[in-house]
GUVEX-175363 format. One record per residue (C-alpha): residue in three letters; x negated, y, z; chain. Coordinates in steps of 0.2 Angstrom, whole numbers, padded with zeros to 4 digits. Example, Ala and Ser with C-alpha at 12.3 -4.5 7.8 and 13.67 -1.06 7.14 Angstrom:
! residues 2
<site residuo="ALA" u="-0062" v="-0022" w="0039" cadena="A"/>
<site residuo="SER" u="-0068" v="-0005" w="0036" cadena="A"/>
***
This chain:
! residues 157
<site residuo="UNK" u="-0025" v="-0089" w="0019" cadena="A"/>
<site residuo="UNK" u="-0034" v="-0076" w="0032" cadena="A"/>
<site residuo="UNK" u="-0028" v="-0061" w="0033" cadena="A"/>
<site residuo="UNK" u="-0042" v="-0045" w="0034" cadena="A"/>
<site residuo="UNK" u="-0037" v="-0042" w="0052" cadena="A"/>
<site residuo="UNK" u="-0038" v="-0056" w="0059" cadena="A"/>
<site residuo="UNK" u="-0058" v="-0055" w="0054" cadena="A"/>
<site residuo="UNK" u="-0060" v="-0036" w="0058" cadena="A"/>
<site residuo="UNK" u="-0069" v="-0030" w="0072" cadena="A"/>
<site residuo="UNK" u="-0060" v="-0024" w="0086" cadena="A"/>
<site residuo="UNK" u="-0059" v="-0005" w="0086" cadena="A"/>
<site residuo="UNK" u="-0068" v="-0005" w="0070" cadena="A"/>
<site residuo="UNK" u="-0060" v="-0014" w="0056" cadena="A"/>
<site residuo="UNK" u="-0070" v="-0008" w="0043" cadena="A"/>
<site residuo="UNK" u="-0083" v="-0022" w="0047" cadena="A"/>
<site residuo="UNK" u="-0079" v="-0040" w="0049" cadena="A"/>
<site residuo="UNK" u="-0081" v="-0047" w="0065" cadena="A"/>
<site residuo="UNK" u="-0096" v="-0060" w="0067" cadena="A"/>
<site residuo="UNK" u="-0088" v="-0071" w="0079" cadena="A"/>
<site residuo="UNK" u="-0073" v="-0073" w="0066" cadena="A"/>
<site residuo="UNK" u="-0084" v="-0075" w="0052" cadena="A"/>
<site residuo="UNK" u="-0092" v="-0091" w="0058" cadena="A"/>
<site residuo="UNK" u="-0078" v="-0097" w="0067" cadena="A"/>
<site residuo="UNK" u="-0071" v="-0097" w="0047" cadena="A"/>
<site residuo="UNK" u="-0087" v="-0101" w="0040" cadena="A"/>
<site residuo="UNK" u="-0086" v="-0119" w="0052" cadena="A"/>
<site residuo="UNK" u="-0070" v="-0122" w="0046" cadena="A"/>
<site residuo="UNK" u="-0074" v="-0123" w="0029" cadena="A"/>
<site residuo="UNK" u="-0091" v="-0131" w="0031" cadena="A"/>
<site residuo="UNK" u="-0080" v="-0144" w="0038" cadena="A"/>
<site residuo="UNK" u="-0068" v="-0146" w="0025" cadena="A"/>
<site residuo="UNK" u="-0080" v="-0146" w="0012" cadena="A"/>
<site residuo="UNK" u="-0092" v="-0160" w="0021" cadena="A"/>
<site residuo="UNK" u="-0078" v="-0171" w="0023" cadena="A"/>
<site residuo="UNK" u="-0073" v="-0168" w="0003" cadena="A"/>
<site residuo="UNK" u="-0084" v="-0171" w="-0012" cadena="A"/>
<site residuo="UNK" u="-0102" v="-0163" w="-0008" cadena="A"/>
<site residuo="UNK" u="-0099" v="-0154" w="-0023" cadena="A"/>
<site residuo="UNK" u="-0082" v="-0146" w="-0018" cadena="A"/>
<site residuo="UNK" u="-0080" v="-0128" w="-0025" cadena="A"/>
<site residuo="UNK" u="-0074" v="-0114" w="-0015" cadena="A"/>
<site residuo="UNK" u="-0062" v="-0101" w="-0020" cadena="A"/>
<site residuo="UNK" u="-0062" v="-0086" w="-0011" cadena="A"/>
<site residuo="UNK" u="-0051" v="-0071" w="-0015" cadena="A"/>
<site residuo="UNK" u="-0048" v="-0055" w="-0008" cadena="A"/>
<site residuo="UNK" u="-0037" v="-0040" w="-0010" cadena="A"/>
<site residuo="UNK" u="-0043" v="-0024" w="-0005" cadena="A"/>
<site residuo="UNK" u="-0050" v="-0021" w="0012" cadena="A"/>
<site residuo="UNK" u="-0052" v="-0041" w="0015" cadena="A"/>
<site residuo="UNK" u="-0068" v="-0037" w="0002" cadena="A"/>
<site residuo="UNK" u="-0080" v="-0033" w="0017" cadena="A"/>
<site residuo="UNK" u="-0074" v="-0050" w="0025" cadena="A"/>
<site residuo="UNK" u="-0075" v="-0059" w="0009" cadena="A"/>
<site residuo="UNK" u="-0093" v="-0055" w="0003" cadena="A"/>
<site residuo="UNK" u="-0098" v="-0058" w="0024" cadena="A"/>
<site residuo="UNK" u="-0089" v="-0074" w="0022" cadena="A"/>
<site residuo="UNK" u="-0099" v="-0080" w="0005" cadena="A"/>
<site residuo="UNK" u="-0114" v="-0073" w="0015" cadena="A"/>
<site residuo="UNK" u="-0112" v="-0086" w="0028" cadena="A"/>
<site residuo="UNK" u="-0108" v="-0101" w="0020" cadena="A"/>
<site residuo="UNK" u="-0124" v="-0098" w="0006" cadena="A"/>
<site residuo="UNK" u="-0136" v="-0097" w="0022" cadena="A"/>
<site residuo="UNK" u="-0128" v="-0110" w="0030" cadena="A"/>
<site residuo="UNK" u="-0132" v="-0122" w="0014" cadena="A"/>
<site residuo="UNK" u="-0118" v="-0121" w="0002" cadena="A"/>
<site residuo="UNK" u="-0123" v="-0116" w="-0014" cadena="A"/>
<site residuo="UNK" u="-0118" v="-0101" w="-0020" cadena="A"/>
<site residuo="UNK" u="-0115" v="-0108" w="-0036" cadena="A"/>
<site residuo="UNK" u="-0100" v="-0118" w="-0031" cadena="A"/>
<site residuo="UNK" u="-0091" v="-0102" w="-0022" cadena="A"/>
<site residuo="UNK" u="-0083" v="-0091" w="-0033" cadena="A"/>
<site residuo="UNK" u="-0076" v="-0076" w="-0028" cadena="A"/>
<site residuo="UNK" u="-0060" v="-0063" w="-0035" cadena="A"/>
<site residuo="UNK" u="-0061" v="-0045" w="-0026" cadena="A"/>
<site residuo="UNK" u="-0045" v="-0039" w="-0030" cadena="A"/>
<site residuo="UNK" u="-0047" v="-0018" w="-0030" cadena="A"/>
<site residuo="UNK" u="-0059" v="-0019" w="-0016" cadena="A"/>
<site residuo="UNK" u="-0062" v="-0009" w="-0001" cadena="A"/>
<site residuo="UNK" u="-0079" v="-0013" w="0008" cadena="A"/>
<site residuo="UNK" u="-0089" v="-0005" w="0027" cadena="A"/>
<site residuo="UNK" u="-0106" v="0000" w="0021" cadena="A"/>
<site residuo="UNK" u="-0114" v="-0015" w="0025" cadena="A"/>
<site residuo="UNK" u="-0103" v="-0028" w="0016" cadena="A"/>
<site residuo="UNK" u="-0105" v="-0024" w="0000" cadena="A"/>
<site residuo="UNK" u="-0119" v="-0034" w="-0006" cadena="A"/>
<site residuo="UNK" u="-0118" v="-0054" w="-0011" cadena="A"/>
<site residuo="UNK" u="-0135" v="-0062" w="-0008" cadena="A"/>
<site residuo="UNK" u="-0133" v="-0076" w="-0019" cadena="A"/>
<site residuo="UNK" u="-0134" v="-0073" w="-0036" cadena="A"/>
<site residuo="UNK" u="-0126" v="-0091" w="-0040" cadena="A"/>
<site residuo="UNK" u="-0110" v="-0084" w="-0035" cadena="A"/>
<site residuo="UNK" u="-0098" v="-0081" w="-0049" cadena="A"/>
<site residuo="UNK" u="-0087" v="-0064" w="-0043" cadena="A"/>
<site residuo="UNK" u="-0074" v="-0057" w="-0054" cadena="A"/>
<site residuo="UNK" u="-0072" v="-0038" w="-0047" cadena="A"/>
<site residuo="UNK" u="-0054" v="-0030" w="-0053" cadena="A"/>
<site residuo="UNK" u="-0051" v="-0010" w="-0049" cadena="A"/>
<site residuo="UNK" u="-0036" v="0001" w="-0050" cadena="A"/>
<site residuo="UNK" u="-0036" v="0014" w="-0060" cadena="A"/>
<site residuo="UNK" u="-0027" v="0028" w="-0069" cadena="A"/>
<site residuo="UNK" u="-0017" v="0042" w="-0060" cadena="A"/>
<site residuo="UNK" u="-0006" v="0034" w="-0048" cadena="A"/>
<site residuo="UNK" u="-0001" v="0044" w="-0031" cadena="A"/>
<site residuo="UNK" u="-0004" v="0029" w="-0021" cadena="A"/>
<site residuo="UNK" u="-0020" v="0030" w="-0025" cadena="A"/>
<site residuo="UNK" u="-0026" v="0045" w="-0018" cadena="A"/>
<site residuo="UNK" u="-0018" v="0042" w="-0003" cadena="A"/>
<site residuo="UNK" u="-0026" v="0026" w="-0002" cadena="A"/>
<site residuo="UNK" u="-0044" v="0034" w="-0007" cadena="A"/>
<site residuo="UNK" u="-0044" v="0047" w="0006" cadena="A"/>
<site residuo="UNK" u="-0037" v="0036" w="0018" cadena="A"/>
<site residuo="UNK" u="-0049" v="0022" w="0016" cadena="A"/>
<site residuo="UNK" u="-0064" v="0037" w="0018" cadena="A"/>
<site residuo="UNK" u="-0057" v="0042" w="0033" cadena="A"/>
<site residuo="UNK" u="-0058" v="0022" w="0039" cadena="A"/>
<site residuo="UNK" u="-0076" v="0021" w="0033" cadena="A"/>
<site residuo="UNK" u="-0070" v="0008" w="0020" cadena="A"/>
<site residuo="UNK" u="-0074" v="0021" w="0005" cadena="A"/>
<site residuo="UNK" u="-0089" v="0010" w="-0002" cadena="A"/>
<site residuo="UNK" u="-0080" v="0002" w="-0019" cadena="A"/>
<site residuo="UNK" u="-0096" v="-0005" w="-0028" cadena="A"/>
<site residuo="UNK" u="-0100" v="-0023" w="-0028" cadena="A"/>
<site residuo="UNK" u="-0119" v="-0028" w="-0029" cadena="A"/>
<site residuo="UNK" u="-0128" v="-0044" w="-0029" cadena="A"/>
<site residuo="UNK" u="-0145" v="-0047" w="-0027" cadena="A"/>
<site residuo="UNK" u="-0159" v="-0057" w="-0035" cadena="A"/>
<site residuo="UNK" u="-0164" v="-0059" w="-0054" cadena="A"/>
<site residuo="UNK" u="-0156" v="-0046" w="-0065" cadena="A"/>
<site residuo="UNK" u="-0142" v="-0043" w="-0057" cadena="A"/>
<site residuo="UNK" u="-0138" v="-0029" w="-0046" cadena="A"/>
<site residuo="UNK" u="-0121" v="-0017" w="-0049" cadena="A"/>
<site residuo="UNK" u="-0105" v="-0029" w="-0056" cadena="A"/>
<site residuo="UNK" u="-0096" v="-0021" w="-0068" cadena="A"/>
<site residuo="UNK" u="-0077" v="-0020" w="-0065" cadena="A"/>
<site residuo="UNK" u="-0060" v="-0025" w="-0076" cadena="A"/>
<site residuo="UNK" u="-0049" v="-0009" w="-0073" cadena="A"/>
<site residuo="UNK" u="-0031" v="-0010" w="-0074" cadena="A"/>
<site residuo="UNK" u="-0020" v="0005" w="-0075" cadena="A"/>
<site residuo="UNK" u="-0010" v="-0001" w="-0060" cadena="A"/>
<site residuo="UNK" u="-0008" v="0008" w="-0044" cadena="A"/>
<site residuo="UNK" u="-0018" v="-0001" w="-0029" cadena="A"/>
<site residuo="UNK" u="-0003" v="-0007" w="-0021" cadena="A"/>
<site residuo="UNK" u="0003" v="-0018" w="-0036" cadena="A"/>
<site residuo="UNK" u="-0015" v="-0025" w="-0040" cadena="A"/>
<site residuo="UNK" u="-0012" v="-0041" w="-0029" cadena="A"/>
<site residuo="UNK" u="0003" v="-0046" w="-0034" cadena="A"/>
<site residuo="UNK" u="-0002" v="-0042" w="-0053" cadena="A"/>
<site residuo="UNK" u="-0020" v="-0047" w="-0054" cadena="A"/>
<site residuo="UNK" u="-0024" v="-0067" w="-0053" cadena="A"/>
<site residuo="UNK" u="-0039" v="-0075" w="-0051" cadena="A"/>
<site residuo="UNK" u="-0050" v="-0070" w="-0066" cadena="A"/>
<site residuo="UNK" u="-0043" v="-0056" w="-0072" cadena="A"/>
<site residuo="UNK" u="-0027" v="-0062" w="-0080" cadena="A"/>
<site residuo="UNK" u="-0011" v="-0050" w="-0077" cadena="A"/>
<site residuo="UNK" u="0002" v="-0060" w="-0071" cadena="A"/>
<site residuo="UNK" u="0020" v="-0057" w="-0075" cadena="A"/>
<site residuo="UNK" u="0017" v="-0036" w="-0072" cadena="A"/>
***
């Protein structure tokens, strides 16, 4: 597990930092060349972590991995205006959003403006994709990780 600060940039976490994205991107190129060549990756991410999370998958699709072995679970995700686009359209992402009227959850929106993290949308490119559609859940952000599994599933909320 990484957590988002430890791959923010210093003085500007709303943008992952390069040098800790392919010090994480070698790390798990080298784990997956000593395993099966065919070893999946699981990346998930909860809230700001997104912008570090699609950066990451970035990374390690340009540095050879496929994209269809990584699949991704942006848990209510909060993304810097440049990471909000996966390259690869092999990569299978699961996008999961707050919603509903919570209090938290305009704090957390107009907090996360002021940070530059206010960019919410997932894209990917190639083929016919393009915007991902996300599961809602009626849950305030603060709960969504502990609520929200991999693939959509509500877990014990």
């Amino acid at each position: 597990m990484v957590q988002a600060d430890t791959l923010a940039q210093v003085g500007n976490f709303s943008e992952p930092s390069s040098s800790g994205i392919h010090a994480l991107t070698d790390a798990v190129l080298k784990v997956t060349s000593n395993g099966s060549g065919d070893m999946a990756v699981d990346i998930v991410a909860f809230s700001r972590g997104g912008s570090s999370a699609i950066t990451l998958t970035n990374a390690l699709t340009a540095s050879g991995i496929g994209g269809s072995r990584i699949s991704m679970d942006l848990v209510d995700p909060y993304m810097g205006k440049l990471t909000e686009r996966i390259r690869d359209p092999q990569v299978s992402v699961t996008v999961e959003r707050s919603t509903g009227f919570h209090a938290i959850n305009l704090a957390v929106n107009i907090g996360a403006f002021f940070l530059g993290l206010g960019h919410r949308e997932v894209y990917k490119s190639g083929g016919n994709t393009g915007r991902l559609a996300p599961d809602y859940y009626d849950l305030p952000h603060v709960r969504m990780d502990s609520c929200v599994s991999s693939g959509g599933a509500l877990s014990g909320c």
